[in-house]
C-alpha positions as a printed Julia matrix, in Angstrom:
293×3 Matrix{Float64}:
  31.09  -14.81   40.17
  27.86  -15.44   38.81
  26.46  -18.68   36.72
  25.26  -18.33   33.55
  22.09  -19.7    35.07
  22.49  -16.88   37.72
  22.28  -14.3    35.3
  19.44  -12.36   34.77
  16.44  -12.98   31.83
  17.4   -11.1    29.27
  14.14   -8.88   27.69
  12.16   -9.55   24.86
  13.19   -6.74   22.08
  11.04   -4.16   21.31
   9.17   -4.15   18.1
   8.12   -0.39   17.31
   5.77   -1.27   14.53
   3.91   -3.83   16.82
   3.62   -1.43   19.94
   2.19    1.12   17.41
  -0.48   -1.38   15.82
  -1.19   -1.97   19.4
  -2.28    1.97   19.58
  -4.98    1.6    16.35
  -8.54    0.97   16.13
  -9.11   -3.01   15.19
 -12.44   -3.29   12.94
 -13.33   -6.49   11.22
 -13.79   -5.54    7.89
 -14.41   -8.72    5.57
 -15.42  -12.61    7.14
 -14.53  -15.26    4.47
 -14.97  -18.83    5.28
 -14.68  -18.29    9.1
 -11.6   -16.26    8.87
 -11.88  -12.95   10.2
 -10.09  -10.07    8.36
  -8.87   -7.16   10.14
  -8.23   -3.59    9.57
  -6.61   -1.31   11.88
  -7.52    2.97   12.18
  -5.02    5.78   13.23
  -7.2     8.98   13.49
  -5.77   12.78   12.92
  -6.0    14.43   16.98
  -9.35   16.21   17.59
  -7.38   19.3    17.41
  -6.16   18.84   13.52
  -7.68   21.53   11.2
  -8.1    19.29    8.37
 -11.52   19.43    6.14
 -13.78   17.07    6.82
 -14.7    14.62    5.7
 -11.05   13.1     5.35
  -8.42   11.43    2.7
  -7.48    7.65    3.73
  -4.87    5.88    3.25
  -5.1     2.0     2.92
  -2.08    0.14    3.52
  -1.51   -3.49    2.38
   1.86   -4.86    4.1
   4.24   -6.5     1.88
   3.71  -10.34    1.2
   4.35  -12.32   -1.77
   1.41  -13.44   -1.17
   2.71  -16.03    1.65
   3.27  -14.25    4.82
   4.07  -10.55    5.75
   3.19   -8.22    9.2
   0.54   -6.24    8.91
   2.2    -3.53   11.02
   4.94   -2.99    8.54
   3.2     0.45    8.03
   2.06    1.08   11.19
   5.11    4.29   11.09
   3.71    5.21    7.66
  -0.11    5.55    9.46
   1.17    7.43   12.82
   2.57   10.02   10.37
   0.19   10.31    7.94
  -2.7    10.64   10.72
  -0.68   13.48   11.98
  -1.25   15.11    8.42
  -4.98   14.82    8.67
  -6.03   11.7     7.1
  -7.09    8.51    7.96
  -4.84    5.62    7.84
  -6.3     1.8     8.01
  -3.37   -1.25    7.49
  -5.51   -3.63    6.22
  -5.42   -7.61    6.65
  -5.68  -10.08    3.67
  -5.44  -13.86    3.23
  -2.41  -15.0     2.08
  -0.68  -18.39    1.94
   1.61  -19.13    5.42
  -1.26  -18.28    7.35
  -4.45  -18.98    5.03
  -3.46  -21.75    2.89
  -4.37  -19.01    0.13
  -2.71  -16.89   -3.15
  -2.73  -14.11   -5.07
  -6.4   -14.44   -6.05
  -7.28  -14.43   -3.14
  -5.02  -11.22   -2.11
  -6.49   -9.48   -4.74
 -10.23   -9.86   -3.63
  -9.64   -9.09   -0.28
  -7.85   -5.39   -1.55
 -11.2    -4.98   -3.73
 -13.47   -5.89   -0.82
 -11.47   -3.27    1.87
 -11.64   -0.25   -0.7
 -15.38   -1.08   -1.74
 -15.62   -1.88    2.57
 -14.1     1.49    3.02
 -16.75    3.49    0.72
 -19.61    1.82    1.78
 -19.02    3.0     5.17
 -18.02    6.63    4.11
 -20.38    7.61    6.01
 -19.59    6.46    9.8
 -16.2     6.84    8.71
 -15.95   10.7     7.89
 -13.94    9.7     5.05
 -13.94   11.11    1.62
 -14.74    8.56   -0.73
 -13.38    9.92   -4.14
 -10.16   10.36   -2.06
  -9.05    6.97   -1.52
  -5.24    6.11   -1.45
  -4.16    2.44   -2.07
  -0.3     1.77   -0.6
   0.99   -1.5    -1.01
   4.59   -3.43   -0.94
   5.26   -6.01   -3.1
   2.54   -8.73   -3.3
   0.4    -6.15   -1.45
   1.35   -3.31   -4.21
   0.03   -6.59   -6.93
  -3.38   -6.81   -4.38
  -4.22   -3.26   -4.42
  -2.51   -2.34   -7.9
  -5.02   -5.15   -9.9
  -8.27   -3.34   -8.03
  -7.45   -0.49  -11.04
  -5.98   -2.6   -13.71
  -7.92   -5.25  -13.85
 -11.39   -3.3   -13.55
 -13.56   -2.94  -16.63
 -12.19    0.35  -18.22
 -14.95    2.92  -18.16
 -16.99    3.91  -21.3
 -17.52    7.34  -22.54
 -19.39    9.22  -20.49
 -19.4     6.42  -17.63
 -18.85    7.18  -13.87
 -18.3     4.75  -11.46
 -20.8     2.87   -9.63
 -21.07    4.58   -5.8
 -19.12    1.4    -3.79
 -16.43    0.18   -6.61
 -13.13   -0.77   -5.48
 -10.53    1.49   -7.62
  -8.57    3.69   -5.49
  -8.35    7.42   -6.4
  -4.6     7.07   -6.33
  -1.77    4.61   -5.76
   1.57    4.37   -3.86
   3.45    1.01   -4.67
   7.19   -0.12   -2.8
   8.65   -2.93   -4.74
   5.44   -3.81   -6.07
   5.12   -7.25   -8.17
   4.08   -5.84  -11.59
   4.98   -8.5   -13.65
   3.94  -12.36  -13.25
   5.7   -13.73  -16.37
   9.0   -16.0   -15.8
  11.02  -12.75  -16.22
   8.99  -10.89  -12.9
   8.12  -12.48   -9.69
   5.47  -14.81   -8.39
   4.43  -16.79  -11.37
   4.31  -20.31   -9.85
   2.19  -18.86   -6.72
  -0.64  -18.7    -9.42
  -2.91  -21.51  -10.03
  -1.66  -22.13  -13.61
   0.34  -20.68  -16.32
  -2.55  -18.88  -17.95
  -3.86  -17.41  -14.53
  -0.28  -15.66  -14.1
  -0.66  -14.16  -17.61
  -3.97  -12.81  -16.98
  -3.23  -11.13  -13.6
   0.12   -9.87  -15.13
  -0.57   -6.25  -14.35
   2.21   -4.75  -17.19
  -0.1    -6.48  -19.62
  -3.01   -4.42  -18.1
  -2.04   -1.18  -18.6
  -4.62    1.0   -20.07
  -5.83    4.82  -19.83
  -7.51    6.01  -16.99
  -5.89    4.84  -14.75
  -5.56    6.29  -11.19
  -2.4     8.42  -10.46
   0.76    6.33   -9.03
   3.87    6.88   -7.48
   6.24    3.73   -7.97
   9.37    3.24   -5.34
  11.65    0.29   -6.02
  15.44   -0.49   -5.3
  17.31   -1.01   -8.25
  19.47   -4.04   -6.79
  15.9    -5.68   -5.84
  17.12   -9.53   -6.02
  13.21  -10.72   -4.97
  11.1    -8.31   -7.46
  13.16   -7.46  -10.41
  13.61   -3.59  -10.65
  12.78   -3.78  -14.55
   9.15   -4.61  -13.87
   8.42   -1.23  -12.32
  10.47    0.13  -14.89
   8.68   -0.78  -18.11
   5.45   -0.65  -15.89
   5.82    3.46  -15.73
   6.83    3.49  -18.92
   4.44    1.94  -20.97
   1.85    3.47  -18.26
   3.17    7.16  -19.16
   2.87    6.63  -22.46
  -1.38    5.81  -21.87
  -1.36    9.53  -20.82
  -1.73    8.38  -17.27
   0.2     9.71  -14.22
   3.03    7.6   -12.85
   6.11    9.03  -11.53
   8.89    6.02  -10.81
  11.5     6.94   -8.17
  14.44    4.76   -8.23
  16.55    4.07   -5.37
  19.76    3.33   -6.55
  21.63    0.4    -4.92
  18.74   -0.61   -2.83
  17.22   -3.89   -2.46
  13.95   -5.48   -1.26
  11.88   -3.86    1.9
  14.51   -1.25    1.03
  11.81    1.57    2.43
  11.14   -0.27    6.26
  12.28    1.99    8.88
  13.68   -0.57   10.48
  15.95   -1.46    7.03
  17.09    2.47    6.25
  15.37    5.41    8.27
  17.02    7.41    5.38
  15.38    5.71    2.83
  11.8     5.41    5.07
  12.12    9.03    5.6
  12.89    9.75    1.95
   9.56    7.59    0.77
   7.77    9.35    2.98
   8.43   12.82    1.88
   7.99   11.7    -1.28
   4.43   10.53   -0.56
   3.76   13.37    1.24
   4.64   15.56   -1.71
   2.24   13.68   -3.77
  -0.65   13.41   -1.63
  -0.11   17.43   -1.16
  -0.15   17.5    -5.01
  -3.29   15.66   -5.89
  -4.91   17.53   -3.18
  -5.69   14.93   -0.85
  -4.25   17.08    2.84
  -2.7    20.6     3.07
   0.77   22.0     2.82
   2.89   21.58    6.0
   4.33   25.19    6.45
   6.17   23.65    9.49
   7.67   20.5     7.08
   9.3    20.46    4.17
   7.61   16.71    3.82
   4.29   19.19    3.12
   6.21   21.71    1.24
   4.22   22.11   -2.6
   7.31   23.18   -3.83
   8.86   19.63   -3.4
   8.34   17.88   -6.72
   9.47   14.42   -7.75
């Protein structure tokens, strides 16, 4: 009979997200105060037929604005890479590991997207096609890059390196800071939450957005994304809200539900296909035009 001592190690288990980050390109995008951020590529094969230069998609992992893995979308980039674009999971400061908060989230988000047009260029990336994907705090991050910019005057176009994406894609995202939302005591004060409350921010021209949220959500209250598309619908701007029903935080991980993962990501496929940002998939109904949400 053997020991317990006898018995063999047992292995370390596998984390799928991790061993794909492991497969992406790791660029150092942004160096603030000695801390190196990083961002992370998946390329489309050689062999993809897709026009060049190419959509990106820039993923901000879901935070709070305290901790988070930045290859929670790792599965989100392999796919979307296979569609043609170019996928970056981008690092930002936030508070376990920086001693930082949710101004500082916010910055870094601006800095990647204007970090992301400035090198267009070497990139081979399409800078007027610019996807910004973000969970929770990370949906706040990328989110306030469009809200809380200057709206544009008549006849204004944006400067050539600004940080508004050309489109959004928010899971669970932190909309509102106010005592009935989430993260109001992460801010520096009272009046800093109010300003950066991204419900109160909602104005025309803003870029399209698809918002996913579980309606059992005990962390970020569902209702936030729910008067959020509301009020931002009725600015003439485009913002489709998909609820999940039943669902609660992190509901979309594939590693939570691959039903609900795989559901999300038809659904962004659909909408990416819509706004033009990478083909049909004749072989997919995730690149089916006919799919509308």
């Amino acid at each position: 009979m053997v020991s317990p001592s006898e018995s063999p190690p047992r292995s370390t288990p596998r984390d799928r997200n991790r061993e794909l980050l492991g497969q992406a390109h790791d660029v150092v995008y942004k160096v603030s105060a000695d801390i190196s951020l990083h961002s992370y590529f998946w390329l489309p094969p050689e062999s993809h037929s897709a026009a060049l230069p190419r959509s990106v998609a820039a993923f901000f992992f879901s935070s709070g604005w305290d901790h988070g893995q930045i290859s929670q979308f790792a599965p989100h980039s392999v796919y979307f890479a296979s569609r043609g674009m170019v996928c970056v999971a981008f690092e930002y400061r936030v508070h376990s590991r920086h001693g930082t908060g949710p101004l500082e989230s916010m910055e870094d988000a601006a800095d990647a997207i204007r970090w992301l047009r400035a090198n267009a260029a070497t990139l081979n990336i399409n800078p007027n096609q610019v996807i910004g994907v973000g969970g929770s705090g990370g949906a706040h991050a990328i989110a306030a890059t469009a809200l809380l910019a200057p709206p544009l005057k008549r006849g204004e176009t944006l400067p050539e390196v600004h940080p508004i994406p050309n489109a959004l894609v928010l899971f669970n995202p932190v909309l509102d800071t106010s005592k009935h939302g989430f993260g109001m005591d992460r801010f520096p004060d009272a009046a800093s939450a109010k300003k950066h409350n991204l419900i109160r921010a909602i104005r025309k021209q803003l870029p399209p957005t698809l918002i996913m949220h579980g309606t059992a959500d005990r962390v970020v209250p569902f209702n936030g994304s729910a008067v959020y598309a509301r009020k931002a619908s009725r600015k003439k701007n485009i913002c489709r809200l998909m609820e999940f029903e039943g669902a609660g935080h992190g509901f979309f991980n594939c590693n939570v539900s691959f039903e609900n993962y795989e559901a999300t990501l038809m659904a962004m496929d659909a909408f990416f296909v819509e706004l033009g940002f990478i083909a049909p998939d004749p072989d997919n109904l995730m690149g089916d035009s006919s799919y509308t949400l």
